[in-house]
C-alpha positions, 0 to 999 in steps of 0.5 A: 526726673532722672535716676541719675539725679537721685543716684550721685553720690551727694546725700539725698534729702529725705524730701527727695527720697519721699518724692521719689516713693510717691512718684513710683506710688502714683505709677503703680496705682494710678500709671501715671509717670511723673518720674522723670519731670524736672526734679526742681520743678516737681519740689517746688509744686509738691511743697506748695501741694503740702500746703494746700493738702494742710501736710507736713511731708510727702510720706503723708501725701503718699498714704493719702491718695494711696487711700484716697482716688479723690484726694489724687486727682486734687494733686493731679492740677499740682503735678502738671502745669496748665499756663498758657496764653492765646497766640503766646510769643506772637512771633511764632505764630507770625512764623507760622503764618509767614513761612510755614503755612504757604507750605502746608497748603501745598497738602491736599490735607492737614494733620496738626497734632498740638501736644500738650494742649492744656486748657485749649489757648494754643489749639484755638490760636492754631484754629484761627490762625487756619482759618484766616489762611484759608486752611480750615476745611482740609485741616483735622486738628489733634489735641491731647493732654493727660489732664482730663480736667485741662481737656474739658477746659480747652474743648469749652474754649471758655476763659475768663474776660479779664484775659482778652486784652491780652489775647487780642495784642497778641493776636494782632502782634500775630499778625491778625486779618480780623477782630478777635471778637469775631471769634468768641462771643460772651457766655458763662460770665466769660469769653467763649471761643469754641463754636465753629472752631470746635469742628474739625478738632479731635480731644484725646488723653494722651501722655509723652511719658508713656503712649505712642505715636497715634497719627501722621503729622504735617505739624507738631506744636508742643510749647512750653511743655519740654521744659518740665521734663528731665533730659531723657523725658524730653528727648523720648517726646522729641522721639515721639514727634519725629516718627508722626512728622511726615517728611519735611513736616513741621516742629513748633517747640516753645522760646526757652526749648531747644533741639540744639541738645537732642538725640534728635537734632540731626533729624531736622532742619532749623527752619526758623531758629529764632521761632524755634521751628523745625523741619524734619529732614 
């Protein structure tokens, strides 16, 4: 959320003068920095988290975590967004297969860093993915979050079977070698695709809104996640993943994002602009 949103000289809404006390409260007490996510995105969840909290305003919200530890980390699931698909938007990891990892495998090692990783679909893709190109054993994989509960899920690799049919059109639309069951097998009424993809994956909590960079990187995969921050918000994460790419390293961002407009465009090249994927100049 940008200042500049709540500063212009329009009349702000009481909703919107709540909204941005409660995102201050939850910085100072909980340093937990919403306050520049999409305005738009964050009124839409936050009336939704009224209603599920039986509330009338967000005054009342705000008095109630503030009390409360508990009652905040039932708000938490509505102040980040964990949606996600095994290979979504198969085309670009169809890129990723095609273009982009006959270069890596010029490394004598591999970093992936996917930031953002919610409850894990985009890190197994990239698992498989590298393991069906032969780049498993040289490659660590770094998956972060700020949502402790999404890290827990992702590193359980369990989702739930009425998913996997659209997990495997996308993954043979990605151009699979294999059979997608060859990965998960069938636990706690779901799909469990951990296993051995677990190895070689590191979980962290880590906040684009606040932490620094924490490794090198040979790609970045961070999709779907810019879209909920303000323009300035964005291009310190975009910041972020310049300065971990190594030279001529690789940014995967999601079909609706963009570099076109950041701070940060000159730095890269458009690798395969359609896949929106970047190449650090």
């Amino acid at each position: 959320m940008s200042q500049s949103e709540f500063d212009a000289p329009q009349r702000i809404s009481d909703f919107d003068i709540e909204l941005k006390l409660l995102l201050e409260a939850i910085y100072l007490k909980y340093q937990h920095d919403f306050r520049h996510y999409a305005i738009s995105s964050l009124r839409r969840r936050l009336s939704q988290a009224l209603d599920e909290f039986g509330l009338k305003t967000l005054s009342q919200l705000q008095d109630r975590i503030m009390r409360h530890g508990d009652e905040f980390s039932r708000l938490f699931q509505y102040l980040t967004v964990q949606v996600s698909d095994m290979f979504r938007d198969p085309a670009y990891f169809l890129a990723l297969r095609e273009h982009v990892l006959p270069r890596l495998r010029t490394y004598p090692s591999i970093k992936v860093w996917v930031a953002g990783c919610s409850t894990g679909e985009e890190l197994w893709s990239l698992k498989i993915l590298f393991d069906e190109e032969g780049l498993t054993e040289r490659t660590l994989f770094y998956a972060t979050d700020i949502s402790p509960d999404a890290l827990a899920r992702a590193e359980s690799g369990i989702y739930t079977l009425d998913r996997i049919q659209g997990f495997t059109q996308n993954y043979l639309a990605a151009g699979g070698k294999r059979s997608l069951s060859d990965y998960y097998h069938a636990a706690y009424g779901g799909a469990r695709f951990a296993g051995s993809l677990k190895e070689r994956v590191v979980f962290a909590d880590h906040s684009l809104s606040t932490d620094e960079v924490f490794l090198e990187a040979h790609l970045v995969s961070c999709r779907n996640v810019l879209i909920y921050f303000d323009r300035g918000l964005q291009d310190r994460a975009l910041g972020l993943f310049e300065n971990a790419l190594v030279r001529r390293g690789f940014l995967g961002l999601g079909s609706k994002e963009s570099l076109r407009f950041s701070r940060h465009y000159e730095a890269f090249d458009e690798f395969r602009p359609g896949e929106r994927i970047y190449q650090k100049r």
